[in-house]
Biopython code that builds the backbone (N, CA, C, O; Angstrom):
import numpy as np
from Bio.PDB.StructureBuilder import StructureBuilder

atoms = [
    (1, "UNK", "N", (-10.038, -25.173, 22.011)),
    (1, "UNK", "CA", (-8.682, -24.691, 21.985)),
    (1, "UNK", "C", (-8.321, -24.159, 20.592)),
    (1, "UNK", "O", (-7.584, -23.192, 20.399)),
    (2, "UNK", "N", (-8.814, -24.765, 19.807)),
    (2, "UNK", "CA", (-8.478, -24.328, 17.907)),
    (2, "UNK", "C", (-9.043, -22.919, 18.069)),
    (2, "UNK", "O", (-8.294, -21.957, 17.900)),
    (3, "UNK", "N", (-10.208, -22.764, 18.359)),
    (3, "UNK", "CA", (-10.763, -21.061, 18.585)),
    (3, "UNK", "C", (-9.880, -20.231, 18.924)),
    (3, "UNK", "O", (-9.337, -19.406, 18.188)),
    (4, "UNK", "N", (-9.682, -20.424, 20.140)),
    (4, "UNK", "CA", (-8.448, -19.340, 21.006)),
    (4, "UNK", "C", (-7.452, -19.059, 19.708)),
    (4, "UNK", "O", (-7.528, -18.027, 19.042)),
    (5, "UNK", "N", (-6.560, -20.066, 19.461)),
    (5, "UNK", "CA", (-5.273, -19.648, 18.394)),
    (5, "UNK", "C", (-6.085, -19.585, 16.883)),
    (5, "UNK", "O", (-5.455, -19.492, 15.830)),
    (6, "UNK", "N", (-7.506, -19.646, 16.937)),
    (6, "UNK", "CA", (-7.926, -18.664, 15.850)),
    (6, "UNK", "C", (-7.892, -17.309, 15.908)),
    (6, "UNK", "O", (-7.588, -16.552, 14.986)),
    (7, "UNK", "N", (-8.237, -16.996, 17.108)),
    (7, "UNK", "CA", (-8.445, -15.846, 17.899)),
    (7, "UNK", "C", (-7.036, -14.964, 18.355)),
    (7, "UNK", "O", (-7.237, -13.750, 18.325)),
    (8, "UNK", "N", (-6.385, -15.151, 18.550)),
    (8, "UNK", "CA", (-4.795, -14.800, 18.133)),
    (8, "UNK", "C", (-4.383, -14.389, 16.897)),
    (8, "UNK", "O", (-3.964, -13.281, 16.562)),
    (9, "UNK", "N", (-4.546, -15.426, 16.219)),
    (9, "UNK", "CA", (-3.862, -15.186, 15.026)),
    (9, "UNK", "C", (-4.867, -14.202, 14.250)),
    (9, "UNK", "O", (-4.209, -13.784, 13.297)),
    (10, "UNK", "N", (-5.942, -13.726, 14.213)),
    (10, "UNK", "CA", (-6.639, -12.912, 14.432)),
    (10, "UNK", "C", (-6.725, -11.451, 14.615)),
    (10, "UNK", "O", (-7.052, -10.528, 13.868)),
    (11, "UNK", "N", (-6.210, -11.552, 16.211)),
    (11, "UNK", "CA", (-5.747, -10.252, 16.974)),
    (11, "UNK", "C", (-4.418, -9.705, 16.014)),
    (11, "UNK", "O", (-4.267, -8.561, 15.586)),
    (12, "UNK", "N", (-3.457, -10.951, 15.804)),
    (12, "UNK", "CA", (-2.106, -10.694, 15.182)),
    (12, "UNK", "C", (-2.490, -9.779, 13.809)),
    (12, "UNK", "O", (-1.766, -8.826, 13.518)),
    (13, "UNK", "N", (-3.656, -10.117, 12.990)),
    (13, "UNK", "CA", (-3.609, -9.785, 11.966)),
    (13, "UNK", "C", (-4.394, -8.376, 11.916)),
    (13, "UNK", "O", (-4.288, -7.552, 11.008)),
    (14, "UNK", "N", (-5.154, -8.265, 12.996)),
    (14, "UNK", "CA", (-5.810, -6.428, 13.076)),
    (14, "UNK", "C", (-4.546, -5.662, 12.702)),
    (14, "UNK", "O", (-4.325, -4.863, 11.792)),
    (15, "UNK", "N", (-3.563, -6.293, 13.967)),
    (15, "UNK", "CA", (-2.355, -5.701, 14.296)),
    (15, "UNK", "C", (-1.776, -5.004, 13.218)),
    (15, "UNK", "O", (-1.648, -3.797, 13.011)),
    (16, "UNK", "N", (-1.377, -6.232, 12.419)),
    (16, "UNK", "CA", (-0.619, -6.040, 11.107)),
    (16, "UNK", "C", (-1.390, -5.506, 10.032)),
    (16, "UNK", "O", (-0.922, -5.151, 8.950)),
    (17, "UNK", "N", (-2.584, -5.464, 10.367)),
    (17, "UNK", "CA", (-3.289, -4.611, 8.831)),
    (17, "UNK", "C", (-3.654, -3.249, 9.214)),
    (17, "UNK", "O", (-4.013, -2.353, 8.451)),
    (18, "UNK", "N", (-3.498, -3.186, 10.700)),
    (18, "UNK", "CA", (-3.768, -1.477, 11.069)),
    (18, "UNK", "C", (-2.223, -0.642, 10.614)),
    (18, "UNK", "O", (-1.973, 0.528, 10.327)),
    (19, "UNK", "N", (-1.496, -1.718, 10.703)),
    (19, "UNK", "CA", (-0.281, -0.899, 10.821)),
    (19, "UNK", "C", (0.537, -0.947, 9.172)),
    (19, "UNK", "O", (1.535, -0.260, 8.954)),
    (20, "UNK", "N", (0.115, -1.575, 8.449)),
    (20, "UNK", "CA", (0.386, -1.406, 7.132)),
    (20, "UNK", "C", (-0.483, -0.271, 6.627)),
    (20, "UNK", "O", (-0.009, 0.780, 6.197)),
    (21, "UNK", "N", (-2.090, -0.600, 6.719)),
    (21, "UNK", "CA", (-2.838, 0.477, 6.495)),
    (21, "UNK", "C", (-1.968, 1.808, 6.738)),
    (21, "UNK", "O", (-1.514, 2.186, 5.659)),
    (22, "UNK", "N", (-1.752, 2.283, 7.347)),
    (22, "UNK", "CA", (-0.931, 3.240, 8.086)),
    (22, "UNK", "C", (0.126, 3.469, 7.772)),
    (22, "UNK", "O", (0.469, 4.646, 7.885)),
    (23, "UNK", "N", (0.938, 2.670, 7.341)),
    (23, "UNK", "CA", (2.268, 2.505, 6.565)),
    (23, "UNK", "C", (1.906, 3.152, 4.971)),
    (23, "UNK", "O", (2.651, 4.056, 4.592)),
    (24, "UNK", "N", (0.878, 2.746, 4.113)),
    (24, "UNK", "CA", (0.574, 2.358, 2.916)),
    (24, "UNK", "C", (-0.055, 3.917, 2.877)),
    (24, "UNK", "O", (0.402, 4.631, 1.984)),
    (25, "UNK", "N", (-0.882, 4.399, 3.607)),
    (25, "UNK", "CA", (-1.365, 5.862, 3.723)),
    (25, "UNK", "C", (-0.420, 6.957, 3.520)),
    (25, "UNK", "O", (-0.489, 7.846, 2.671)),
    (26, "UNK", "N", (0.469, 6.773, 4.412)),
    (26, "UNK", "CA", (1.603, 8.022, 4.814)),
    (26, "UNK", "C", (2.670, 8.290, 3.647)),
    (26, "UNK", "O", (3.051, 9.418, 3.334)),
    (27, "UNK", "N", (3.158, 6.935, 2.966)),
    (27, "UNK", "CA", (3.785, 6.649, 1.816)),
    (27, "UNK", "C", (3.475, 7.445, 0.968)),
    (27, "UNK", "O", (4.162, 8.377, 0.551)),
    (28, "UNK", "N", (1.845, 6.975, 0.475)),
    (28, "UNK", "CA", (1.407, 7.761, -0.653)),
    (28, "UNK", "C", (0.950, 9.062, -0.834)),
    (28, "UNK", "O", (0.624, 9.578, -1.903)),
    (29, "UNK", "N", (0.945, 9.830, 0.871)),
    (29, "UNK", "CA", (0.555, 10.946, 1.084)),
    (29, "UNK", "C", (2.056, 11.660, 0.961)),
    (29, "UNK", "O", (2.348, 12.750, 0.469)),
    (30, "UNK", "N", (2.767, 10.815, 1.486)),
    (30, "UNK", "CA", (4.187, 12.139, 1.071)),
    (30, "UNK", "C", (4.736, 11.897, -0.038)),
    (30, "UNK", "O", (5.557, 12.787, -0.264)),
    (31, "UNK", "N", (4.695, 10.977, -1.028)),
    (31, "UNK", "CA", (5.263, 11.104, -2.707)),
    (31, "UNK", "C", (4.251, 11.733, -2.753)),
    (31, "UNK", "O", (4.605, 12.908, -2.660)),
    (32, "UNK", "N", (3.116, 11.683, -2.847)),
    (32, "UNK", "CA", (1.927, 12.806, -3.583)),
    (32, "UNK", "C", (2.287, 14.026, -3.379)),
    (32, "UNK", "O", (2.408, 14.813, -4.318)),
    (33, "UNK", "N", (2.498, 14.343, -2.191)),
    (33, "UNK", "CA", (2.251, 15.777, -2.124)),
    (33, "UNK", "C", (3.277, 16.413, -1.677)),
    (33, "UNK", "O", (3.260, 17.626, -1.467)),
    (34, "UNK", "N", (4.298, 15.653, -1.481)),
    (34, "UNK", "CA", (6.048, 16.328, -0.994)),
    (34, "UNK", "C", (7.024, 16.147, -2.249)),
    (34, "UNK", "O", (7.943, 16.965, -2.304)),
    (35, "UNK", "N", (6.958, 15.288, -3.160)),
    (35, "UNK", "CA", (7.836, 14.656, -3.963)),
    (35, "UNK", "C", (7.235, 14.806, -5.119)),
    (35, "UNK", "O", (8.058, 15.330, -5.869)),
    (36, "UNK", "N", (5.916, 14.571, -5.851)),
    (36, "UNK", "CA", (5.679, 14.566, -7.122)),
    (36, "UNK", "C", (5.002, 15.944, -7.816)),
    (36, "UNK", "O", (5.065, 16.242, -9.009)),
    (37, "UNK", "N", (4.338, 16.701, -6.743)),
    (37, "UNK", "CA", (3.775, 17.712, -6.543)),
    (37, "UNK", "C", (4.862, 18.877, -7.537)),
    (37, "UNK", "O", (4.535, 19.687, -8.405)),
    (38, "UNK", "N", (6.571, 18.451, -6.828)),
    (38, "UNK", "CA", (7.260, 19.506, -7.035)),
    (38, "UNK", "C", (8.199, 18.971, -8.250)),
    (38, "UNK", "O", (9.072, 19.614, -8.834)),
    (39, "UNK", "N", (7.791, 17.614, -8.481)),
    (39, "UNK", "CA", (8.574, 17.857, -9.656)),
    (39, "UNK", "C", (7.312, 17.514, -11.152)),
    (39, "UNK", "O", (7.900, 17.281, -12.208)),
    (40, "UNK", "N", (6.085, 17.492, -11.218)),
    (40, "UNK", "CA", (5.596, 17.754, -12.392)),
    (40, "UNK", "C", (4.868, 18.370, -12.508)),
    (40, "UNK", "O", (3.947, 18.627, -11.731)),
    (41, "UNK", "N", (5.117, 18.821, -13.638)),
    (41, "UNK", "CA", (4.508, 20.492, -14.134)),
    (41, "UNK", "C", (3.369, 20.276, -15.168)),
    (41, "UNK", "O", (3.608, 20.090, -16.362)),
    (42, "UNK", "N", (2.233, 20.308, -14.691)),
    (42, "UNK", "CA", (0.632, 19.658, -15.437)),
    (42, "UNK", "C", (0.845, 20.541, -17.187)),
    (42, "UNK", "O", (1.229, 21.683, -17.440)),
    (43, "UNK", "N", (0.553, 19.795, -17.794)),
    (43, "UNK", "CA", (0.653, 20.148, -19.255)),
    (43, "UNK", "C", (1.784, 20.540, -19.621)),
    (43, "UNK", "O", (1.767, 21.131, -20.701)),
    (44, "UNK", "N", (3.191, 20.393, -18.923)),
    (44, "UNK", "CA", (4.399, 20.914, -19.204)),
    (44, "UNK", "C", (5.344, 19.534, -19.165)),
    (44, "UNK", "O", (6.123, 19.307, -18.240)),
    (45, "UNK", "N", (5.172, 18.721, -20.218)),
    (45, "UNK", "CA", (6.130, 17.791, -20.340)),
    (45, "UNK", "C", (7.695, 18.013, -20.150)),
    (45, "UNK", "O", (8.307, 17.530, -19.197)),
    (46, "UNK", "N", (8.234, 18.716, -21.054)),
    (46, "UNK", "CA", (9.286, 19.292, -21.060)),
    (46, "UNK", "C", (9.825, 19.507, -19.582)),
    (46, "UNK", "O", (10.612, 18.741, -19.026)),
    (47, "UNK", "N", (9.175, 20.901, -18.908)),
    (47, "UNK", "CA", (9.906, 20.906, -17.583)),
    (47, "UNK", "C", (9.498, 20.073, -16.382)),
    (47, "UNK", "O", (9.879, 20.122, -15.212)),
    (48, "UNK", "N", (8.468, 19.163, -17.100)),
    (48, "UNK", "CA", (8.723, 18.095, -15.439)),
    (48, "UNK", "C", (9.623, 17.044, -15.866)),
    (48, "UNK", "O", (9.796, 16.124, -15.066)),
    (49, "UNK", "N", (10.337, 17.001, -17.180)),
    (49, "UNK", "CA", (11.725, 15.748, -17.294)),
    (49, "UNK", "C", (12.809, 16.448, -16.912)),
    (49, "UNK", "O", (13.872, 15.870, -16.687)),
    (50, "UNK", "N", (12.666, 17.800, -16.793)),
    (50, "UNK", "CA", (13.927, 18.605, -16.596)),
    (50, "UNK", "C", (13.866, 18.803, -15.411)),
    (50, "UNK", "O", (14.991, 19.129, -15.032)),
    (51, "UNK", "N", (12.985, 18.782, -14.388)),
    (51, "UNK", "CA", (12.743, 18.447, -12.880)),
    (51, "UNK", "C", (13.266, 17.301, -12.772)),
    (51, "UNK", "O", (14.253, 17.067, -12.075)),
    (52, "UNK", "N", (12.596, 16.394, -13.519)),
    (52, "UNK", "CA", (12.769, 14.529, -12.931)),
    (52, "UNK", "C", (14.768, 15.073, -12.939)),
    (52, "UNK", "O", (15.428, 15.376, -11.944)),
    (53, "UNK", "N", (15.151, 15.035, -14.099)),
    (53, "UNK", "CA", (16.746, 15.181, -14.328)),
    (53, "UNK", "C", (17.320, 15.668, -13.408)),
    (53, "UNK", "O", (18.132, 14.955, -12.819)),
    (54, "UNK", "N", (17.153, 16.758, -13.051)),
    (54, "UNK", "CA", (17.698, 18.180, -12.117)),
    (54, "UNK", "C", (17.637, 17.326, -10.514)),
    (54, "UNK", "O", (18.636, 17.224, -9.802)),
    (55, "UNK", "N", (16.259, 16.758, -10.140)),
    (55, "UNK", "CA", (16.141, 16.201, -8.757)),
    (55, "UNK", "C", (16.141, 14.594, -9.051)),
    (55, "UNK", "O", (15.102, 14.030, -8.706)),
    (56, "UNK", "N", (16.807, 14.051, -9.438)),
    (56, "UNK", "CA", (17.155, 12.381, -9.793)),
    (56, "UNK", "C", (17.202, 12.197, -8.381)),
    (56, "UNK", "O", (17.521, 11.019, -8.543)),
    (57, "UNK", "N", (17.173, 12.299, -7.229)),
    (57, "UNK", "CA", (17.343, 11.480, -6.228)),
    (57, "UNK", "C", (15.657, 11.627, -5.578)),
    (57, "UNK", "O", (14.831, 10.715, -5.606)),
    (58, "UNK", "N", (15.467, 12.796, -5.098)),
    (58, "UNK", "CA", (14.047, 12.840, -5.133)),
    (58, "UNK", "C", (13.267, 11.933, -5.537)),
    (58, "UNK", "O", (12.562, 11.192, -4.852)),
    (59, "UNK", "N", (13.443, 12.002, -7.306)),
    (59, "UNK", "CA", (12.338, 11.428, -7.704)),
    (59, "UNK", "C", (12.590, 9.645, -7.722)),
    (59, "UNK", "O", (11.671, 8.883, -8.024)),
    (60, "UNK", "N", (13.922, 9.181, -7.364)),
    (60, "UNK", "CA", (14.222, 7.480, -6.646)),
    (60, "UNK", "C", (13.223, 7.764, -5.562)),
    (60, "UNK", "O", (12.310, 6.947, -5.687)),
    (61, "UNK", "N", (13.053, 8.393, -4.776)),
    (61, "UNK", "CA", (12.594, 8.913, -3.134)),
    (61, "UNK", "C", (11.076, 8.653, -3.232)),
    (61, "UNK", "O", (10.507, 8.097, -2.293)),
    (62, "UNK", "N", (10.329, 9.075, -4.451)),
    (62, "UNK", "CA", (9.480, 8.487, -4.279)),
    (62, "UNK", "C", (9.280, 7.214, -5.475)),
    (62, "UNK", "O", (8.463, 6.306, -5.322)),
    (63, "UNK", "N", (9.733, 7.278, -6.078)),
    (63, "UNK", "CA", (9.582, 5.445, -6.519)),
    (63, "UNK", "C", (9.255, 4.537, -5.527)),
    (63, "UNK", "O", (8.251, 3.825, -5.476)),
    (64, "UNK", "N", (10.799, 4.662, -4.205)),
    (64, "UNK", "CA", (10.851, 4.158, -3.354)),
    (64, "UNK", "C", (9.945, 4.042, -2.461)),
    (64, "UNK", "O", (9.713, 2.907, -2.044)),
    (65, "UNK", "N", (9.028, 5.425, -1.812)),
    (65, "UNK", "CA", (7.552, 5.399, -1.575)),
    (65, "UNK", "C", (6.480, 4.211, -2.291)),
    (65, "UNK", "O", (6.093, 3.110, -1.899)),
    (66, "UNK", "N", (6.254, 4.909, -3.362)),
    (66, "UNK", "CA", (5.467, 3.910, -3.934)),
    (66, "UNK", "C", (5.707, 2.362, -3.954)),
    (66, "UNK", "O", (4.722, 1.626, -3.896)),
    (67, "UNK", "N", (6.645, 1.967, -4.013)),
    (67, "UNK", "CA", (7.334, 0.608, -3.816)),
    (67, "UNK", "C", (6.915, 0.018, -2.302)),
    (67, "UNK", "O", (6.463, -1.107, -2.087)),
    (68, "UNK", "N", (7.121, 0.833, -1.528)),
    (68, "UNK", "CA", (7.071, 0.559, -0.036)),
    (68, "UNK", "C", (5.439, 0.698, -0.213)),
    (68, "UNK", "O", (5.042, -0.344, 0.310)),
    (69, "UNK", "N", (4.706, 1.153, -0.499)),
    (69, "UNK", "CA", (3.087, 1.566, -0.666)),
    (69, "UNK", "C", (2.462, 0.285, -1.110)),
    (69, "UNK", "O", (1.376, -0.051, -0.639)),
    (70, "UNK", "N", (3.561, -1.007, -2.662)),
    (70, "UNK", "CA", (2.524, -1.454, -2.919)),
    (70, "UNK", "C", (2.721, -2.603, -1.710)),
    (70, "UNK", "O", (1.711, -3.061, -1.176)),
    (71, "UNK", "N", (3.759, -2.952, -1.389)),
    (71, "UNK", "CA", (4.193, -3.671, -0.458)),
    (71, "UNK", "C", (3.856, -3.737, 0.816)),
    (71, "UNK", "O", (4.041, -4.701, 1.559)),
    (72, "UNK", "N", (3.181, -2.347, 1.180)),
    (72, "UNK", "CA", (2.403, -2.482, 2.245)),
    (72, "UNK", "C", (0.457, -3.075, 2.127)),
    (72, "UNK", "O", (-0.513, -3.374, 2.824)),
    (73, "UNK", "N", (0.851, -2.949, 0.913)),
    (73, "UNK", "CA", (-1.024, -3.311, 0.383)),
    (73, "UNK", "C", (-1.079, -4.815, 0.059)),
    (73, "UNK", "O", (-2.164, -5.387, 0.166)),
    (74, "UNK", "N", (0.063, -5.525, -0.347)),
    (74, "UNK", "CA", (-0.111, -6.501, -0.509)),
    (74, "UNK", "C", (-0.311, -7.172, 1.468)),
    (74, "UNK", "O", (-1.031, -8.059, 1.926)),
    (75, "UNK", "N", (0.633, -6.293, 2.107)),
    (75, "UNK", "CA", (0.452, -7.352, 3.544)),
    (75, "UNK", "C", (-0.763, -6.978, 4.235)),
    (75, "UNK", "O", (-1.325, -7.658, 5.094)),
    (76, "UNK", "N", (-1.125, -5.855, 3.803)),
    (76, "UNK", "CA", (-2.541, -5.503, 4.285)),
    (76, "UNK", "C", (-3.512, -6.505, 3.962)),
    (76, "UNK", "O", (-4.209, -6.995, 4.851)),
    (77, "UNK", "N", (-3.661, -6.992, 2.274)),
    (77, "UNK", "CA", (-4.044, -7.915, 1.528)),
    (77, "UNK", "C", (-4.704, -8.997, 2.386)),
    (77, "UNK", "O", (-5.886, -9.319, 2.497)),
    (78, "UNK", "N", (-3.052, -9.685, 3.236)),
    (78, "UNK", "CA", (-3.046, -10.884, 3.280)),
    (78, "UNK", "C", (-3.295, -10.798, 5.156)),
    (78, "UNK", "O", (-3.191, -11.823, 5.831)),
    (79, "UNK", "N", (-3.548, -9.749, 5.644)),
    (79, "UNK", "CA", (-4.639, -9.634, 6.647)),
    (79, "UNK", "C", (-5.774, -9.381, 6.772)),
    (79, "UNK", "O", (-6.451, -9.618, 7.772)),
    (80, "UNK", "N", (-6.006, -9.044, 6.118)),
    (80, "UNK", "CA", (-7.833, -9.256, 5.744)),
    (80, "UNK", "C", (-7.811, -10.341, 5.626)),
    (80, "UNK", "O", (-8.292, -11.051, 6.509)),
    (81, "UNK", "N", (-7.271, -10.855, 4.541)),
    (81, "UNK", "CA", (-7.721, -12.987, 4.420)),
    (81, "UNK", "C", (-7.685, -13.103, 5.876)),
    (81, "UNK", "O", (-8.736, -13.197, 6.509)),
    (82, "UNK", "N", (-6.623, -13.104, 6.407)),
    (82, "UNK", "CA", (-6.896, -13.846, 7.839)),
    (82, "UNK", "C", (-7.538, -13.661, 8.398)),
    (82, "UNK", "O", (-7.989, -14.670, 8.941)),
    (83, "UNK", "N", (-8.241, -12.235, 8.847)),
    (83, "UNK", "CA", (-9.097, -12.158, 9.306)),
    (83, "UNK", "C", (-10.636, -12.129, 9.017)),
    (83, "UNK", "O", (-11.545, -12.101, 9.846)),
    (84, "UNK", "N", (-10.723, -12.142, 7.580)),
    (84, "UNK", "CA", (-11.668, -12.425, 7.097)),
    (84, "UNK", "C", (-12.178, -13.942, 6.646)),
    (84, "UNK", "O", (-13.353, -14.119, 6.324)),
    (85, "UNK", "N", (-11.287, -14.934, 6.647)),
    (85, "UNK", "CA", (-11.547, -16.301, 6.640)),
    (85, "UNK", "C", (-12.211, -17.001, 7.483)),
    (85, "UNK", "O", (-12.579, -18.085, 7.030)),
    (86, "UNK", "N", (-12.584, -16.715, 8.854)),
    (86, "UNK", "CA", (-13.292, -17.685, 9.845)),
    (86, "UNK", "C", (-14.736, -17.233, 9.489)),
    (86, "UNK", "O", (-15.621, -17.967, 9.928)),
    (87, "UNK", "N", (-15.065, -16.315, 8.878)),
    (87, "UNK", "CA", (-16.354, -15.718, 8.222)),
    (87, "UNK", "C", (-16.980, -16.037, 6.996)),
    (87, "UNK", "O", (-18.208, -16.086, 6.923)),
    (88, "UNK", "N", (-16.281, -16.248, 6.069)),
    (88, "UNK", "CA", (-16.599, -16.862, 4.674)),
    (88, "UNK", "C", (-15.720, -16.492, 4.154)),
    (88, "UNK", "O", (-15.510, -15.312, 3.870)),
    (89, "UNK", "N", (-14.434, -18.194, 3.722)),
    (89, "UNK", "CA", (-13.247, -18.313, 2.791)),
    (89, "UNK", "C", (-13.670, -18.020, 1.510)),
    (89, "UNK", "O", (-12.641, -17.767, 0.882)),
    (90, "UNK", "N", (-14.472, -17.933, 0.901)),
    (90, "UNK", "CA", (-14.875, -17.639, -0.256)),
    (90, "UNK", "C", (-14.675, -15.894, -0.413)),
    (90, "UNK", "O", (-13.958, -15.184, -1.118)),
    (91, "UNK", "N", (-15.425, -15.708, 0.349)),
    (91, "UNK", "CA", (-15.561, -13.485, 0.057)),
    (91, "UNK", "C", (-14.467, -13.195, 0.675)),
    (91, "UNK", "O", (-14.102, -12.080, 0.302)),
    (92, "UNK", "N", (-13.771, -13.632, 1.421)),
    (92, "UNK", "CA", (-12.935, -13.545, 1.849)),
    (92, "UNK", "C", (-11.468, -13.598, 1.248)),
    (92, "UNK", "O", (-10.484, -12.997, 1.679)),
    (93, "UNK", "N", (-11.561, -14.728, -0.203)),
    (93, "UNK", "CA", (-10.589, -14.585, -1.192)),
    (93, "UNK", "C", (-10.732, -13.750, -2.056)),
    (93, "UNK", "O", (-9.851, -13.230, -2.741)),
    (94, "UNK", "N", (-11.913, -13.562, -2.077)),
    (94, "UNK", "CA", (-12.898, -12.534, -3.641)),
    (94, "UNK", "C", (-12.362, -11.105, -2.888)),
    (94, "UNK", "O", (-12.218, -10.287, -3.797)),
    (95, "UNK", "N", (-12.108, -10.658, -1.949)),
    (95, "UNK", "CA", (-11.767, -9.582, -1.179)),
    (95, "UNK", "C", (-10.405, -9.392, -1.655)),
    (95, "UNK", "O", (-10.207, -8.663, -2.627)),
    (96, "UNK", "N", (-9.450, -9.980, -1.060)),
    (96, "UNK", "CA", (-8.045, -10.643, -1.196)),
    (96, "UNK", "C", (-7.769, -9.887, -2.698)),
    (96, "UNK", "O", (-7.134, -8.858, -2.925)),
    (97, "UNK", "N", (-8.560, -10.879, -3.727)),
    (97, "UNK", "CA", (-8.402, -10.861, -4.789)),
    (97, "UNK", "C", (-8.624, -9.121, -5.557)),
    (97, "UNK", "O", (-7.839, -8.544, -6.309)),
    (98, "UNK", "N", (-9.670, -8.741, -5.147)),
    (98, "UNK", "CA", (-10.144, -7.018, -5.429)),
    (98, "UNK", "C", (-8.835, -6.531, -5.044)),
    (98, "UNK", "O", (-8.164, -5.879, -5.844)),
    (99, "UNK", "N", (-8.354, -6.847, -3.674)),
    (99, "UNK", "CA", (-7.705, -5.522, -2.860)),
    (99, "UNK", "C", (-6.380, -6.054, -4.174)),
    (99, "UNK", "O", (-6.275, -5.293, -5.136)),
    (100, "UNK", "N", (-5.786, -6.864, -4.154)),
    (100, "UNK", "CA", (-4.726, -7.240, -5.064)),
    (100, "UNK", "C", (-4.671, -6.683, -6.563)),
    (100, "UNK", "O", (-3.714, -6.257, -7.210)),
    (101, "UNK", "N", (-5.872, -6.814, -6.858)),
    (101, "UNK", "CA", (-6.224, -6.232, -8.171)),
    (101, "UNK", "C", (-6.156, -4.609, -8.048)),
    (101, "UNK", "O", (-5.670, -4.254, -9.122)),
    (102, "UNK", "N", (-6.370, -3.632, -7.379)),
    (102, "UNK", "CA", (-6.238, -2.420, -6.687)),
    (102, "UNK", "C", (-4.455, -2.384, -6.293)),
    (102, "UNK", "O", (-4.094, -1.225, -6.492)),
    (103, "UNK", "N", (-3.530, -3.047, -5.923)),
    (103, "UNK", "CA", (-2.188, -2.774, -5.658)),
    (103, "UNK", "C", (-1.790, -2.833, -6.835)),
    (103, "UNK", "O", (-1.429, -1.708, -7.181)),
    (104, "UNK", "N", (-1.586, -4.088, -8.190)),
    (104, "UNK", "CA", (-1.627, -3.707, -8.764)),
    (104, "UNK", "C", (-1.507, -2.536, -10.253)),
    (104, "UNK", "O", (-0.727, -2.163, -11.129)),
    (105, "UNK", "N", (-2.806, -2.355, -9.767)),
    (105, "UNK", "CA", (-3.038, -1.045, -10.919)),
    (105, "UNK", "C", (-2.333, 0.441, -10.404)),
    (105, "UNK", "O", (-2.419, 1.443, -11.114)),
]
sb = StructureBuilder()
sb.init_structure("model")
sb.init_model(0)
sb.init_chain("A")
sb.init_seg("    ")
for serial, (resi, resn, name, xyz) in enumerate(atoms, 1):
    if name == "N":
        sb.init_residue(resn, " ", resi, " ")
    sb.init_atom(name, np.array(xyz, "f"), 0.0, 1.0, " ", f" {name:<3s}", serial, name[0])
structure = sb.get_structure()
């Protein structure tokens, strides 16, 4: 019987790490390339603060992305442990620990 509601809680956690994965992807694909794209100007300090200034809400817009990005990596994080624990708690924290070290930075 302990198996089965291993096995659940399990299923629960594909669940939740497919769907953060997915969450954590889309985030960083639209500040990248909808939001930061248009406001910095490569070797042009000057006019990407005068962008940041000019579009101040935008550029909250993607803070807010990224925020939601690391937050989805940390719960991603902590589905892998789960599902990686009935396999070896050890690599399984050492995993944990990488992916954490990667949100992070």
């Amino acid at each position: 019987m302990d198996y089965f509601r291993t096995d659940i809680s399990q299923r629960k956690a594909a669940k939740v790490a497919g769907f953060a994965y997915l969450l954590s992807f889309a985030t960083v694909v639209f500040a990248q390339f909808n939001i930061y794209d248009r406001l910095v100007i490569k070797g042009n300090i000057a006019a990407t603060i005068r962008n940041i200034i000019a579009q101040e809400g935008l550029f909250r817009i993607g803070i807010a992305c990224d925020l939601i990005s690391c937050v989805s990596v940390v719960i991603l994080l902590t589905a892998l442990y789960v599902i990686l624990r009935p396999i070896s708690r050890g690599l399984a924290l050492l995993a944990a620990f990488g992916r954490l070290i990667y949100a992070l930075m």
